[in-house]
Backbone as JSON Lines, residues from 0, in Angstrom:
{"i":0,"aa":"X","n":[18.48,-37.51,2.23],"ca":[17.7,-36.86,1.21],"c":[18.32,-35.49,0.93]}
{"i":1,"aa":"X","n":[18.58,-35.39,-0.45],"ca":[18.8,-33.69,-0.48],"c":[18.13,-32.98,-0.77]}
{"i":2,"aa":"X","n":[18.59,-31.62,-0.5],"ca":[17.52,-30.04,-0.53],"c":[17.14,-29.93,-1.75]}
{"i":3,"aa":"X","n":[16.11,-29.73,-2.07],"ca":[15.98,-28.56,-3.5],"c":[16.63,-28.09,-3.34]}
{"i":4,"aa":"X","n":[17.23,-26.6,-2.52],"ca":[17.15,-26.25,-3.21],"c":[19.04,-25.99,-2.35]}
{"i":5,"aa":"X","n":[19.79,-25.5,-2.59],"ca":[21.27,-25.37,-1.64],"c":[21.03,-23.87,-0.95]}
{"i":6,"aa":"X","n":[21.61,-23.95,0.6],"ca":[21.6,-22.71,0.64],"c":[22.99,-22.26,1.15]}
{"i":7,"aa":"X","n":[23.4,-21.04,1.11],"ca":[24.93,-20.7,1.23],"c":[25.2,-20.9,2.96]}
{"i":8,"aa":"X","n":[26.22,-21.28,3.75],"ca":[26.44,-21.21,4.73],"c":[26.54,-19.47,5.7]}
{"i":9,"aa":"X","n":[26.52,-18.78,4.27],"ca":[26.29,-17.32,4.73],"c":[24.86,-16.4,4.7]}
{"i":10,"aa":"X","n":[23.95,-17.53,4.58],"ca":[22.71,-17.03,4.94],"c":[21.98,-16.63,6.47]}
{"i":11,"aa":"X","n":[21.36,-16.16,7.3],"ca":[20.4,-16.32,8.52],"c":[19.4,-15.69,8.08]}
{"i":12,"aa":"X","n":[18.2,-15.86,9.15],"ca":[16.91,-15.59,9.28],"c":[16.78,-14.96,10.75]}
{"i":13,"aa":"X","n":[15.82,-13.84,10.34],"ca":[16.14,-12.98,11.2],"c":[14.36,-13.15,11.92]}
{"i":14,"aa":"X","n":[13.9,-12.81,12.79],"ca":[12.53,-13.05,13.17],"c":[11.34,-11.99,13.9]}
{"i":15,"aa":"X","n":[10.43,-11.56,13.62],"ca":[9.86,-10.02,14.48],"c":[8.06,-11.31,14.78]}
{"i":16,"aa":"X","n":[7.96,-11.15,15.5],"ca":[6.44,-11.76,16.2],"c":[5.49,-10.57,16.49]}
{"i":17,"aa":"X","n":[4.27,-10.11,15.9],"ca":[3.46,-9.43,16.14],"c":[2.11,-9.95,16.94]}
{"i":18,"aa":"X","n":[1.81,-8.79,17.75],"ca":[0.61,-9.46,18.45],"c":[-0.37,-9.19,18.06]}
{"i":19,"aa":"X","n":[-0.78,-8.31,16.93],"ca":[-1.79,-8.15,15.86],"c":[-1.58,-8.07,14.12]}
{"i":20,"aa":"X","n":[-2.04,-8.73,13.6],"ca":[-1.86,-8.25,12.18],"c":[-2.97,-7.7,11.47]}
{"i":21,"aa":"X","n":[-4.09,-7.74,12.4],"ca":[-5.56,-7.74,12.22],"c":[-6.48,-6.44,12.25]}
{"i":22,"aa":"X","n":[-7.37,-6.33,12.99],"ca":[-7.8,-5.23,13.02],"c":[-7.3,-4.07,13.36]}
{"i":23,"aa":"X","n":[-6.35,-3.91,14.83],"ca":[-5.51,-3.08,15.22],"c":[-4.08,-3.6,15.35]}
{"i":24,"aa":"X","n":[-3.59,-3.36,13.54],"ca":[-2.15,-3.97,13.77],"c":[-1.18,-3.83,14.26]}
{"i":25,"aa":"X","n":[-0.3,-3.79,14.37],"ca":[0.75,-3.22,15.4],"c":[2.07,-4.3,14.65]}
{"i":26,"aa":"X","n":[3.34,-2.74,14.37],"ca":[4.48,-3.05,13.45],"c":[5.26,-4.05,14.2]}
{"i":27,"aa":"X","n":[6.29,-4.93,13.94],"ca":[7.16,-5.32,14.4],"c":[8.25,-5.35,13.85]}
{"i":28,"aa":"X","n":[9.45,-5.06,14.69],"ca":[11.01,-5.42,14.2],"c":[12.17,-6.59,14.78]}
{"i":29,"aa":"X","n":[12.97,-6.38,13.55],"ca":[13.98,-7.63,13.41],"c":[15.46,-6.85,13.58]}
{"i":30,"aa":"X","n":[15.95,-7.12,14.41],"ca":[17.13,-6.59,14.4],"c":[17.77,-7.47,13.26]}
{"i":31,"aa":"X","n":[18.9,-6.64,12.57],"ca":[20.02,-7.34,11.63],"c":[20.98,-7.6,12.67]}
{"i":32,"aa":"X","n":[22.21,-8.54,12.74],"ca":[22.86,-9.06,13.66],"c":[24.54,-8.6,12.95]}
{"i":33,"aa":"X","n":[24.36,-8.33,11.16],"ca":[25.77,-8.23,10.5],"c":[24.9,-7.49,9.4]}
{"i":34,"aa":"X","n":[25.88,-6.99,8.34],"ca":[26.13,-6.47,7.09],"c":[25.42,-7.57,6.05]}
{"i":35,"aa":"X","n":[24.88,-7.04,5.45],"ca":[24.27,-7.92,3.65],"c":[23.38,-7.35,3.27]}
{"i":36,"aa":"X","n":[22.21,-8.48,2.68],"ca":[21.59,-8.2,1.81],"c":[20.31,-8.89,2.51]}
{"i":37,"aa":"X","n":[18.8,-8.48,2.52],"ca":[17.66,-9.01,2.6],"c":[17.53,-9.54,1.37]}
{"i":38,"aa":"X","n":[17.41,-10.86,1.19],"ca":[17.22,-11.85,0.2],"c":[15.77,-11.92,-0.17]}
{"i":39,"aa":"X","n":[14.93,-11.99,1.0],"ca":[13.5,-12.8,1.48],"c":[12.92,-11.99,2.34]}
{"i":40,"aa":"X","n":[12.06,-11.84,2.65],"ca":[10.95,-11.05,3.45],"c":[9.69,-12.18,3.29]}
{"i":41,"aa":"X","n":[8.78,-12.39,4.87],"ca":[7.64,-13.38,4.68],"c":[6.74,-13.02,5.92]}
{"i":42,"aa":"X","n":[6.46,-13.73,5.83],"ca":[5.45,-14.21,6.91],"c":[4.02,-15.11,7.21]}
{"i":43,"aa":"X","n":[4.07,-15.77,8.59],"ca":[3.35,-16.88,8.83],"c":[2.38,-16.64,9.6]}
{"i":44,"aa":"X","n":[1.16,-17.08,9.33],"ca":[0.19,-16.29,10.36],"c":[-0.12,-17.53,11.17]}
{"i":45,"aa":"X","n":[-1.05,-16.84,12.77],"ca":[-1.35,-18.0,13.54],"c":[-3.31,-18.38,13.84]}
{"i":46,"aa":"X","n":[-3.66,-17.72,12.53],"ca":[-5.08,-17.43,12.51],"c":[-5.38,-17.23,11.34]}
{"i":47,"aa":"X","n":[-6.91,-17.96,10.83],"ca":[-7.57,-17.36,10.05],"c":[-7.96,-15.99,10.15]}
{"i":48,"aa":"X","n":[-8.09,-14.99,8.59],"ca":[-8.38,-13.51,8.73],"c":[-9.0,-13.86,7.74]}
{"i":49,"aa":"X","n":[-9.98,-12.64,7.71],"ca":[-10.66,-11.51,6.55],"c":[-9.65,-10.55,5.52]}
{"i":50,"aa":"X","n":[-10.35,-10.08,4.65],"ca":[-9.78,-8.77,4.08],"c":[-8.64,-8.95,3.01]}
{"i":51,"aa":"X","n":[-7.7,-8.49,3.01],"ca":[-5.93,-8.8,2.16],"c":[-5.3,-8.27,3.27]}
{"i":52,"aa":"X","n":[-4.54,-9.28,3.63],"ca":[-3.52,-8.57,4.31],"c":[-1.9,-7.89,3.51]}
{"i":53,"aa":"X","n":[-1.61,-6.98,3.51],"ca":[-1.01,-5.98,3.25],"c":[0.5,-5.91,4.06]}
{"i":54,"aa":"X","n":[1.76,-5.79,4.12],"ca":[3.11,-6.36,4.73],"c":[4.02,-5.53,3.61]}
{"i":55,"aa":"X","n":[4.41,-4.23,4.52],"ca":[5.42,-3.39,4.06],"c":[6.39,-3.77,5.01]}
{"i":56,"aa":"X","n":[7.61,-4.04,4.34],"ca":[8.94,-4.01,5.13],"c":[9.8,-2.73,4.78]}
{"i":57,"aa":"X","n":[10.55,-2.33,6.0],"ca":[11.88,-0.99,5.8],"c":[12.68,-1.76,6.41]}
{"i":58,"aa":"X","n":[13.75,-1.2,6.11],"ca":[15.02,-0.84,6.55],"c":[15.45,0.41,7.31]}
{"i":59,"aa":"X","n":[15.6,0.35,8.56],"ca":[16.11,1.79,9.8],"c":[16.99,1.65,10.24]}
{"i":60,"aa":"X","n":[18.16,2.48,9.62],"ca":[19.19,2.71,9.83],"c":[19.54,2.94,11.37]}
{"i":61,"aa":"X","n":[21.03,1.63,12.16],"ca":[20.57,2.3,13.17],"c":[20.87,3.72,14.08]}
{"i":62,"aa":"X","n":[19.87,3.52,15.09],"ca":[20.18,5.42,15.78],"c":[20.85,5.35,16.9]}
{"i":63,"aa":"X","n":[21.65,6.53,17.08],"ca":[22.08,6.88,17.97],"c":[21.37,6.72,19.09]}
{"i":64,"aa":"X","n":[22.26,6.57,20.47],"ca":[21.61,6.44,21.95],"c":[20.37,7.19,22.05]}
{"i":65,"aa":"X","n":[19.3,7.32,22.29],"ca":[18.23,7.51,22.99],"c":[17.58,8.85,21.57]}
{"i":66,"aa":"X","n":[18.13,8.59,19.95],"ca":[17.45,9.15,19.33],"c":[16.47,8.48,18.81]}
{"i":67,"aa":"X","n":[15.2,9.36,18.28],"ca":[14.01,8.31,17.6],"c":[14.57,7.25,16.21]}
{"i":68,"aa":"X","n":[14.43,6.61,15.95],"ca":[14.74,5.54,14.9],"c":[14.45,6.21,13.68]}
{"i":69,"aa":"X","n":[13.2,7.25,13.35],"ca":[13.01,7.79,11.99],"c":[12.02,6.36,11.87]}
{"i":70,"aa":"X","n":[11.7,6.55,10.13],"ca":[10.77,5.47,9.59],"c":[11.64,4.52,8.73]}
{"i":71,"aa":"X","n":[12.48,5.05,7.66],"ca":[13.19,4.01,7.18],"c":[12.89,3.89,6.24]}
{"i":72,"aa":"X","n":[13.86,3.08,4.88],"ca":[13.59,2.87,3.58],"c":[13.13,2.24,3.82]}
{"i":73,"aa":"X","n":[12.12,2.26,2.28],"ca":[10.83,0.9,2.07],"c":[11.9,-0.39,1.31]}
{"i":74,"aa":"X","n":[11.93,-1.67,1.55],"ca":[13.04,-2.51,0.51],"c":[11.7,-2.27,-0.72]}
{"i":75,"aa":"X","n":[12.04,-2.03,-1.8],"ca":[12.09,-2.62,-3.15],"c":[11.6,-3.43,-3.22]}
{"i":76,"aa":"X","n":[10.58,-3.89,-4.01],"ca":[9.57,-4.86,-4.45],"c":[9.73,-6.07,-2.83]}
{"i":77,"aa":"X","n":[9.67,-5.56,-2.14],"ca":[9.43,-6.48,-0.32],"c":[7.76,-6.32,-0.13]}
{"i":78,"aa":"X","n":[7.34,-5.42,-0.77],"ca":[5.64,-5.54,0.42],"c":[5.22,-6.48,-0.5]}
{"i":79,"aa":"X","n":[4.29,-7.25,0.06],"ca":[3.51,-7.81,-0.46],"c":[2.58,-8.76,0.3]}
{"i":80,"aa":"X","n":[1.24,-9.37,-0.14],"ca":[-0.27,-9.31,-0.21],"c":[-0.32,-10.82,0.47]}
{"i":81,"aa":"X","n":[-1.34,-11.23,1.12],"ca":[-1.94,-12.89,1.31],"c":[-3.53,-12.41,1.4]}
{"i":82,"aa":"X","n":[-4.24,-13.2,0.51],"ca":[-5.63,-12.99,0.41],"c":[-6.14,-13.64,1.63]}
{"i":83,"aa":"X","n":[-6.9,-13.73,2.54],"ca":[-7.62,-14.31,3.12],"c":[-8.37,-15.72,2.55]}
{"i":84,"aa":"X","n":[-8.55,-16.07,1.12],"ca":[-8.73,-17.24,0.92],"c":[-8.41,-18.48,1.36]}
{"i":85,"aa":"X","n":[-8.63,-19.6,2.13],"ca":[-8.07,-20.67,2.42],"c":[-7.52,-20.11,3.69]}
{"i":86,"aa":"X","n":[-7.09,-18.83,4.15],"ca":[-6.63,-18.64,5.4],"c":[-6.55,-19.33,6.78]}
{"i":87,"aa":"X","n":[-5.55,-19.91,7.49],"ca":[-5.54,-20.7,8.18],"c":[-4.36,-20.65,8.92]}
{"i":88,"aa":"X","n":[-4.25,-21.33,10.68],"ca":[-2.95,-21.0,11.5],"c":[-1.59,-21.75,10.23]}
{"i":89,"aa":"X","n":[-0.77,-21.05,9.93],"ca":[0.38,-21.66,9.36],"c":[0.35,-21.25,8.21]}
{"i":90,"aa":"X","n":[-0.97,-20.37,7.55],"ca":[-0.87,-19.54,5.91],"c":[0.51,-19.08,6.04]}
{"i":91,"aa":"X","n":[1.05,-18.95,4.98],"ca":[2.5,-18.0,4.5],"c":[2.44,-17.52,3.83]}
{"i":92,"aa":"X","n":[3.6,-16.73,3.25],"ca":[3.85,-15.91,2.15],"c":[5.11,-15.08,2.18]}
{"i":93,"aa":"X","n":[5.78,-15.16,0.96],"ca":[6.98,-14.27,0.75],"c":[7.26,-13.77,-0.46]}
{"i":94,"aa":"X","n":[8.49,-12.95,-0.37],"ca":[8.73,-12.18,-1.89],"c":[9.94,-12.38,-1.6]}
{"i":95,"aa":"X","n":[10.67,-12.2,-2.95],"ca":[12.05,-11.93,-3.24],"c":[12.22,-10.39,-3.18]}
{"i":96,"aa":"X","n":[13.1,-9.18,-2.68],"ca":[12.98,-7.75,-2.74],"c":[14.01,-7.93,-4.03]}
{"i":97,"aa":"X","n":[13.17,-6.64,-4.63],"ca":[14.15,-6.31,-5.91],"c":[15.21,-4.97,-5.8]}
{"i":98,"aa":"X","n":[15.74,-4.56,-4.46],"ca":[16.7,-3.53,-4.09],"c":[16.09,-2.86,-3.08]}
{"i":99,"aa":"X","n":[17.35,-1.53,-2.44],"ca":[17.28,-0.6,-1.54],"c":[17.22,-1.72,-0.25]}
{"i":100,"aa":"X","n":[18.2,-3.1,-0.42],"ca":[17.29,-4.21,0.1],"c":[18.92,-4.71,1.32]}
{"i":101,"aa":"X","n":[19.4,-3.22,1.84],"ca":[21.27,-3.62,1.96],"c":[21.22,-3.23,3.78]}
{"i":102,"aa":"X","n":[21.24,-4.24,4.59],"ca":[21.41,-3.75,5.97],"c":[22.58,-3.93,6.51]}
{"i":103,"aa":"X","n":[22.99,-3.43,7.84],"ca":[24.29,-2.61,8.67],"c":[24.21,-3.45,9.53]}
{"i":104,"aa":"X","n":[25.19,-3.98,10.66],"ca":[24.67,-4.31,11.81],"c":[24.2,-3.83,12.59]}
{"i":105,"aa":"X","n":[23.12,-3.84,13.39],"ca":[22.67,-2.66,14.51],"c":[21.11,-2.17,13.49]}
{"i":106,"aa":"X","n":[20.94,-2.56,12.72],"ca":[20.18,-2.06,11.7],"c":[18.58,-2.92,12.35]}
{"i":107,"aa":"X","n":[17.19,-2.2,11.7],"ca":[16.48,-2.81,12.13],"c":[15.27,-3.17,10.99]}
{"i":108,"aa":"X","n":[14.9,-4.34,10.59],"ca":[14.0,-4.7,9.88],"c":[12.81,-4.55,10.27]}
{"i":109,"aa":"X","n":[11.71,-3.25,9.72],"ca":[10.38,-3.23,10.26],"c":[9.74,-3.96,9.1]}
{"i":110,"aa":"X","n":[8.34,-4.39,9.63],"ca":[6.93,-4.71,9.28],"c":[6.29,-4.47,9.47]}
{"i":111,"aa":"X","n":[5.2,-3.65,8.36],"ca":[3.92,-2.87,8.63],"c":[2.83,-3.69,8.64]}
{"i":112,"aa":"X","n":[2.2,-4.4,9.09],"ca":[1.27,-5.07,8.71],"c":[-0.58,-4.22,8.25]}
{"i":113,"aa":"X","n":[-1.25,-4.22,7.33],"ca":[-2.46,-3.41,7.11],"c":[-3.13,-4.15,6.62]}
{"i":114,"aa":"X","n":[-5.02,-3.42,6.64],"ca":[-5.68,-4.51,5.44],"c":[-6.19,-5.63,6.15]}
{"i":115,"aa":"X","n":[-5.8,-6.23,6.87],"ca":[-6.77,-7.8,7.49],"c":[-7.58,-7.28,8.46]}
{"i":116,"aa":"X","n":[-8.68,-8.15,8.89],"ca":[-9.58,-8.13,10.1],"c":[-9.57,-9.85,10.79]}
{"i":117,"aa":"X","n":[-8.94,-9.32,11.98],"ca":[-8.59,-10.5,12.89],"c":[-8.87,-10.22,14.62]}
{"i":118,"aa":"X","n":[-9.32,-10.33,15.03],"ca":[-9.25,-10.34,16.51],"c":[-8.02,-10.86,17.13]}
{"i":119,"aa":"X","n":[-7.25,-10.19,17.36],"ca":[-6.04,-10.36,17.99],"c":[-4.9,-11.62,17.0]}
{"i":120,"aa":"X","n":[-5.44,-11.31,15.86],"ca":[-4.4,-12.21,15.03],"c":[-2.81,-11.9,14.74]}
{"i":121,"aa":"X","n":[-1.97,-13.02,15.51],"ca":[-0.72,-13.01,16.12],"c":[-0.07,-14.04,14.71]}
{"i":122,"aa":"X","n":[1.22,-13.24,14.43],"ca":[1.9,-13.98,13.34],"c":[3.32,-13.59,13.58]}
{"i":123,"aa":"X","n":[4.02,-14.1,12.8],"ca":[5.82,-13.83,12.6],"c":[5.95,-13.7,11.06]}
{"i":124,"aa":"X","n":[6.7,-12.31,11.23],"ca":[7.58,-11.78,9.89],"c":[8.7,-12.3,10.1]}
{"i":125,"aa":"X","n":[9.7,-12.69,8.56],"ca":[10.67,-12.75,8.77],"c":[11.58,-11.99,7.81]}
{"i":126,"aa":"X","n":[12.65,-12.43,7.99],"ca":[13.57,-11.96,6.44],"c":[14.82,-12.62,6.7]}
{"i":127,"aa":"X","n":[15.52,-13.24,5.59],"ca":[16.81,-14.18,4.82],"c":[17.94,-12.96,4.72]}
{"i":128,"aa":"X","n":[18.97,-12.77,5.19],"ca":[19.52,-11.75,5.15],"c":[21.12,-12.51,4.66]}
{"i":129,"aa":"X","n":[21.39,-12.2,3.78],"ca":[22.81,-13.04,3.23],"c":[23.96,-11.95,3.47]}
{"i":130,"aa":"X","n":[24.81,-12.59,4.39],"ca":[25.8,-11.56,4.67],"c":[27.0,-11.49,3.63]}
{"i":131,"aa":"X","n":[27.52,-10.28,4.03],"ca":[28.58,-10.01,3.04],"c":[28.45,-8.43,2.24]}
């Protein structure tokens, strides 16, 4: 059977697992592994929530030995929304970023997660990072 849709052999997926996205969220990061482009930004939850959940991604340049990381560019049209409607373990959601969207190796992909009410609701961000 073939794909919809083709994908380049120079694509990966990069992965950050949070142990809240919910009431007391708590960020997670993705290390970049090479040089490109964030294609995709998403994420999959493992629980029904309340509220909108809310999913800002940056880009943090990386830091020197034992300096703080800083906060990091926001990517370009990357945040974005999942209503709680229909909410359920395995809801998703993604965006295409529309720039500021270019990581380094050593580089680190955050996720803000805000906005939902979950009791310990545990999910994975990701992001499509096309090298080159």
């Amino acid at each position: 059977m073939a794909l919809p849709v083709n994908h380049p052999l120079n694509e990966y997926v990069v992965f950050a697992h949070t142990a809240s996205f919910g009431t007391t969220p708590i960020a997670s990061v993705a290390y970049a592994p090479g040089r490109g482009s964030v294609i995709k930004v998403g994420f999959i939850a493992n629980l029904a929530w309340t509220g909108t959940l809310t999913v800002t991604p940056t880009i943090i340049p990386a830091a020197a030995d034992g300096a703080a990381p800083g906060s990091g560019t926001a990517i370009t049209g990357g945040a974005f929304t999942m209503a709680a409607t229909n909410s359920a373990p395995g809801s998703t959601n993604s965006i295409v970023p529309t720039g500021a969207n270019q990581v380094n190796e050593g580089d680190v992909i955050r996720f803000v997660p805000s906005g939902a009410t979950a009791t310990a609701g545990t999910g994975t961000f990701y992001a499509v990072i096309r090298a080159g």
